[in-house]
N, C-alpha and C positions, 0 to 999 in steps of 0.2 A: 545633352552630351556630358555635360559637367556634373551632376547629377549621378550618371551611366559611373563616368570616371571616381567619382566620391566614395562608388561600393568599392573599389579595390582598396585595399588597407594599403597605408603608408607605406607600412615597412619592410615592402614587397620591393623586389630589386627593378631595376627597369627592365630589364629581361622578361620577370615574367607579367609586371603589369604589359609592355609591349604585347605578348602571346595573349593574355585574358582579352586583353581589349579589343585585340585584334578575331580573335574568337568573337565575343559580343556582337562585335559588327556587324562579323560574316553571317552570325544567326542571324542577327536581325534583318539582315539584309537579303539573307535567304528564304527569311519566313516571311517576309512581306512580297518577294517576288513568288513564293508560292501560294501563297492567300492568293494572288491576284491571279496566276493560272488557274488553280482551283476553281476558283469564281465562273472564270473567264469557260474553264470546261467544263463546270455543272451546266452552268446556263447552256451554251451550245449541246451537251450531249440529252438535257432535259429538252431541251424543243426538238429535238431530231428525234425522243421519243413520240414527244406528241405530232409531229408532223408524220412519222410511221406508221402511228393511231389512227389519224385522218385517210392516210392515201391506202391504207387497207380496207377501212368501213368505203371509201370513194370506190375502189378496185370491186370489189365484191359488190355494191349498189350498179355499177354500171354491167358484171357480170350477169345478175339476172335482168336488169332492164333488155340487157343486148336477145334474148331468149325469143323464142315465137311465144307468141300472146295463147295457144293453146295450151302451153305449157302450167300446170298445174303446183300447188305447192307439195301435192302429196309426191311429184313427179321428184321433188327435189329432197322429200324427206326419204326416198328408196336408194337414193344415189346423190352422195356429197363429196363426191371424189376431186371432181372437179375444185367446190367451194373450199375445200380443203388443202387443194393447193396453193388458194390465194392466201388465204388465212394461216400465218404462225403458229405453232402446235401450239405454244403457252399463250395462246390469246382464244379468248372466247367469243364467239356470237352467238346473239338468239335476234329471233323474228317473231315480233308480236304484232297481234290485230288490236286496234286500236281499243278493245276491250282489256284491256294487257292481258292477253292469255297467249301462252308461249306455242307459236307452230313449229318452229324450227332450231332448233342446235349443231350447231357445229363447233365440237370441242366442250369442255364440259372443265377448264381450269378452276373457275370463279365462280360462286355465286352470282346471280343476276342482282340486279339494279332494279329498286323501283322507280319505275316511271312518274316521273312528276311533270311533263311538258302537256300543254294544248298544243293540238295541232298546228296554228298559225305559229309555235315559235320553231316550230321541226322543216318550219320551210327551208333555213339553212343548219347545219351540221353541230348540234350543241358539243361541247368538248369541255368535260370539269376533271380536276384530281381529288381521288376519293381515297377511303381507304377501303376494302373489301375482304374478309375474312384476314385481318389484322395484315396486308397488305395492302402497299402504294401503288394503283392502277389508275390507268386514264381511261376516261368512260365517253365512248362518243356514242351518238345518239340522233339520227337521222330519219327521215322519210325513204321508203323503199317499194318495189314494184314488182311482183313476180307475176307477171302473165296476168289475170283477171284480178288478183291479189292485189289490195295493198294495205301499207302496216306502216310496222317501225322496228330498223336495224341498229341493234344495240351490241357495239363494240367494248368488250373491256381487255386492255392492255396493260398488261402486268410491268411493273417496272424492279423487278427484282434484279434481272438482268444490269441494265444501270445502274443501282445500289454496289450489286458484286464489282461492277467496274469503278466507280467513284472508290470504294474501299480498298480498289486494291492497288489505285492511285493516290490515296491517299498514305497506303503502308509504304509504298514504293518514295514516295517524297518524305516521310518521317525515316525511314533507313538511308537513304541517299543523304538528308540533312545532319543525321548523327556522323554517317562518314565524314561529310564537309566540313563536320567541326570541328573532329578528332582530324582529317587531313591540314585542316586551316591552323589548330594549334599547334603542331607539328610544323608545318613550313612557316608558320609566326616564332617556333621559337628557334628555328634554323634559320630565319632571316634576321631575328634580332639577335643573335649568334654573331652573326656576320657583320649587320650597320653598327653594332655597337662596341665591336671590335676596338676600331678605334679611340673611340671614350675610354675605352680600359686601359688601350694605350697610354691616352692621356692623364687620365687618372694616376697608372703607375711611375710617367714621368713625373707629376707634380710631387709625388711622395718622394721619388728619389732626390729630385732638387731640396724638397723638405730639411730630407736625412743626409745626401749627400752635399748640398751646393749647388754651386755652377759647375763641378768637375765633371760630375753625368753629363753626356753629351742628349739633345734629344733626336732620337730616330724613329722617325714615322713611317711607316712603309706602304699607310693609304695616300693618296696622291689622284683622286677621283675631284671633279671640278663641279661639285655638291655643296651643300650647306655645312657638312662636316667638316669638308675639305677647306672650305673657309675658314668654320671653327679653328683647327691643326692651323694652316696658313693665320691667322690671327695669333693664336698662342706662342708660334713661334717666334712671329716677329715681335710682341708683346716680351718673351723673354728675353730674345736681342738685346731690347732696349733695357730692360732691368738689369742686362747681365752687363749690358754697357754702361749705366746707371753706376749699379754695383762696383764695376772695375773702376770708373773715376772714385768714386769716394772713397775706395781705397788706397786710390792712386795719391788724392789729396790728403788723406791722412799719414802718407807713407811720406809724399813731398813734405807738407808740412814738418812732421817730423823729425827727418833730415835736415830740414834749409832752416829750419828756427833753433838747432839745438844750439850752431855756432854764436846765430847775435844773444841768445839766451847765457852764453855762457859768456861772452864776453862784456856783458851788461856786469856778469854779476862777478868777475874779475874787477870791475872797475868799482863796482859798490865796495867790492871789501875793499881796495887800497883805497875809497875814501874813507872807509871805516876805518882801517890804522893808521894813514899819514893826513890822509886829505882834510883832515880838521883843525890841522897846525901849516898845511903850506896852502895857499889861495892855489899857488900855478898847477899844483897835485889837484885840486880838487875840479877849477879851472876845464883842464885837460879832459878829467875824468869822468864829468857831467857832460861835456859838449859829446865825447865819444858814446857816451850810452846814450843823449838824444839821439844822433844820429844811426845808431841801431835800431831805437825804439822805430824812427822815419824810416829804415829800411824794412825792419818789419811788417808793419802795415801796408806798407808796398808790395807787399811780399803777399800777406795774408788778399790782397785784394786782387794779386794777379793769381792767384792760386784760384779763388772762388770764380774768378771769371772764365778760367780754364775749365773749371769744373763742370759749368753750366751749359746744358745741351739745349738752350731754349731754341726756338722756332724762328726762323728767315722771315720779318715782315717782307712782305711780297708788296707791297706800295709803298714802301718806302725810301724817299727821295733827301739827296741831301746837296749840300749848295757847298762845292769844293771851294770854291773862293772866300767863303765865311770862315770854313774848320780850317783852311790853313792861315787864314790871316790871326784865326785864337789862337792855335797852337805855336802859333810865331809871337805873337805878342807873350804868350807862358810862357815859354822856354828862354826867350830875352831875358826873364827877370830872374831866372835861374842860372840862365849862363849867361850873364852879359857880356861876356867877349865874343860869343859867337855871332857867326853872321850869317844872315836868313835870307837869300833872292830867292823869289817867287817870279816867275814870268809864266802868263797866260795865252794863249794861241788859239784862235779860231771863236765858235759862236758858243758863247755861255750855254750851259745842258745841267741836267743835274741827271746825275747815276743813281741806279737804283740799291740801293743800300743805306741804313741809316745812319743819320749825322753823326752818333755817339759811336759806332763801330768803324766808321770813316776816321775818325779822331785818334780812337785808339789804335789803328794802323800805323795811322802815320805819324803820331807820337811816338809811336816806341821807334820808329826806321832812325826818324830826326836825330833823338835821344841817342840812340846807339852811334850816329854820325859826330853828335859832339862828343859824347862820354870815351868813346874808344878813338881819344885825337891826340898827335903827340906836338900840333901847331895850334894857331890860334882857329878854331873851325867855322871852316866856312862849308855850308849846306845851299846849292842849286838845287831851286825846284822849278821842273816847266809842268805843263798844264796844257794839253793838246785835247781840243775841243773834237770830235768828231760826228760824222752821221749818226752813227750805231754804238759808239764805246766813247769811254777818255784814256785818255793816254796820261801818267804820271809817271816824270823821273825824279828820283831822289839822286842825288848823286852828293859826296863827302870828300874830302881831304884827309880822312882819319887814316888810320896806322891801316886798313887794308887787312883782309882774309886771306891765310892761305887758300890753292886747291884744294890740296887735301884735307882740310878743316869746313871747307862749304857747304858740302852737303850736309853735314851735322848741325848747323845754325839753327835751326829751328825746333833742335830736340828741346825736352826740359831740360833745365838748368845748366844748359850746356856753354861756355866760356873758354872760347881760345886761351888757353895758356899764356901766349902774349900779353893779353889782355888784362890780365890780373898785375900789371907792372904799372899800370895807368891809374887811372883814378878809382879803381875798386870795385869797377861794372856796377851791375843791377842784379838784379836774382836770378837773370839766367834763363826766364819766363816772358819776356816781351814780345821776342820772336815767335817762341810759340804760341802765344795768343796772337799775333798778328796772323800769321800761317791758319791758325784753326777759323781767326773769322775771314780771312781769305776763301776759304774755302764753304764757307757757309753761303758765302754770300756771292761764288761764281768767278772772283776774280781771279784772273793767272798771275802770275810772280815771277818774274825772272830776277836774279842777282850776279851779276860780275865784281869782282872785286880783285886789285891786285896789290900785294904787301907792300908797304909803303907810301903808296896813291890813294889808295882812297876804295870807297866800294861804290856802286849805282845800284841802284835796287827800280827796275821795270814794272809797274802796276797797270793792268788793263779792266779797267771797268765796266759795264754793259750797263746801256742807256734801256729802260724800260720803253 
């Protein structure tokens, strides 16, 4: 078949290599099931001649046997009416005395046949295929008995008749196979018209996304539950993911952009006034260096929540993490950053571990913590309980910090989003921690509730699921 496929040149479209190949088959497929008719009806119409051979010289042998024994042969050389009826007009016999000399004719198609049998092999009916005056006959050859008579009845049966009909079966399946293949290329290249539709489809989508973007929308409008229709179903969701790919990397270059130009410029605000004064005053320079560290530390803060936003990687599905380790770290870090804060932890019911990993469990509940001390206008104190259950865990966060408005809550978890209030405190974070908190919330199954009220404080509700 690979071979078959190798004749059709490359740079043929699939349209019509589909139609050639499809053609090919159908010959071939046609001319092997007619070979094997063919075969199959020489052979049978070839023995129904020779069996017609036989039961004619049989018919005509038992015609004279059946006669009265006074019955003579000249009786039957004055009157052959009879043996002519048995005998086919294109078929010849003669009666010979075992001298081979001819007493009898009926019909006169063929030349005769020389006799070449002894009597003991003419006990039963000899039957060969000859050729006779440059035609294919069957020549039967038997023992016969006319009244006092006996001899030898020699049949020849012409097969011309079979010839004209093998030929004109055989014209009849060479015309009938030219149709089928001219019919077969024709509804091969109106089928591949049709299945390959789609491809074209897709084809012309991929070049407009090429030339235009993501702006082209893609529309399919085959929707059959095929191998193509998976193709389509895969390409699309394939572009999905690119197009959503594509939208974060913009997204982070556009964040980026925005959120680094301010510590960028205030970096280099402070570089220059140590370049004019901060070389002659310690407290100018002092001042000026600690603020641009402290940029530079917000920066990379920044650049590391942004990539982790970016990243659409994959949900381990076995992975288990030990709540009472990541809180007991993250309580131990954030002491040495805010050592005024204050961190209860209390635990309830039979130790579990959720399914979610330890590093995306961490960085949950560091940024909630975080946001509980950082937006506090007292000394902050952060309750945390720990409800063990059948099937989930229960985690509350709960804070004393300055408190969310309503109308400001539902926006908490956009990018860079920061209460206005909030900017009067100690100077937030980049605005990104909720949103990654929110995004691997959601990665990883767990619901979110938050209440908060201005001046009290917020509670943040996390419900995890036990694998």
């Amino acid at each position: 078949m690979k071979k078959l496929l190798n004749l059709i040149p490359n740079n043929q479209s699939l349209k019509k290599k589909w139609t050639i190949s499809t053609a090919i088959v159908i010959f071939i497929s046609y001319a092997a099931i007619c070979s094997v008719i063919y075969i199959a009806l020489y052979s049978w119409l070839i023995q129904n001649e020779e069996n017609n051979a036989i039961r004619t010289a049989d018919d005509l042998t038992s015609f004279f046997s059946s006669q009265d024994n006074s019955i003579s042969i000249q009786d039957f050389q004055r009157n052959t009416g009879l043996s002519k009826a048995i005998v086919n007009q294109n078929q010849t016999v003669r009666v010979f005395n075992f001298d081979g000399y001819e007493v009898l004719r009926i019909n006169n198609v063929n030349s005769a046949v020389p006799l070449e049998f002894s009597y003991k092999e003419l006990d039963h009916p000899v039957v060969s295929k000859q050729e006779v005056d440059d035609e294919d006959v069957y020549v039967v050859n038997k023992l016969v008995t006319i009244g006092q008579f006996h001899g030898i009845l020699q049949l020849i049966h012409p097969l011309s008749t079979f010839h004209s009909m093998m030929q004109y079966v055989l014209t009849t399946m060479l015309i009938a196979g030219l149709g089928a293949i001219l019919l077969a290329g024709f509804m091969g290249y109106y089928l591949a018209t049709i299945l390959i539709r789609p491809l074209q489809d897709l084809r012309d989508s991929m070049l407009s996304i090429q030339n235009k973007g993501f702006e082209e929308k893609i529309n399919f409008s085959y929707d059959a539950d095929d191998e193509i229709g998976d193709l389509l179903k895969l390409y699309v969701s394939m572009m999905a993911d690119l197009e959503n790919s594509f939208a974060k990397q913009q997204q982070f270059v556009s964040d980026a952009s925005h959120e680094l130009r301010t510590p960028i410029q205030a970096i280099e605000g402070h570089l220059s006034l140590i370049k004019r004064w901060g070389k002659n005053d310690p407290a100018v320079f002092e001042e000026s260096l600690n603020t641009s560290l402290l940029e530079v530390t917000r920066m990379k803060k920044m650049i590391e929540e942004l990539l982790d936003l970016a990243r659409s990687e994959e949900r381990d599905i076995d992975a288990l993490a030990n709540v009472k380790e990541v809180l007991s770290s993250i309580k131990n870090e954030l002491q040495i950053i805010y050592p005024g804060a204050n961190i209860n932890i209390v635990e309830k019911g039979d130790f579990k571990q959720p399914n979610i990993s330890e590093n995306a469990l961490a960085q949950i509940l560091r940024n909630i913590i975080e946001n509980g001390i950082r937006y506090n206008d007292k000394s902050p104190i952060i309750d945390i309980e720990v409800h063990y259950l059948s099937e989930s865990i229960f985690l509350t966060i709960k804070d004393n910090g300055i408190g969310i408005s309503k109308e400001n809550l539902p926006f908490i978890f956009d990018r860079f989003y920061r209460e206005d209030v909030s900017r009067k405190n100690i100077g937030g974070g980049t605005g990104l921690g909720l949103s990654i908190t929110k995004m691997l919330s959601e990665k990883y199954q767990i619901e979110m509730d938050v209440a908060s009220t201005v001046g009290v404080g917020t509670t943040f509700t996390l419900k995890i699921n036990i694998s």
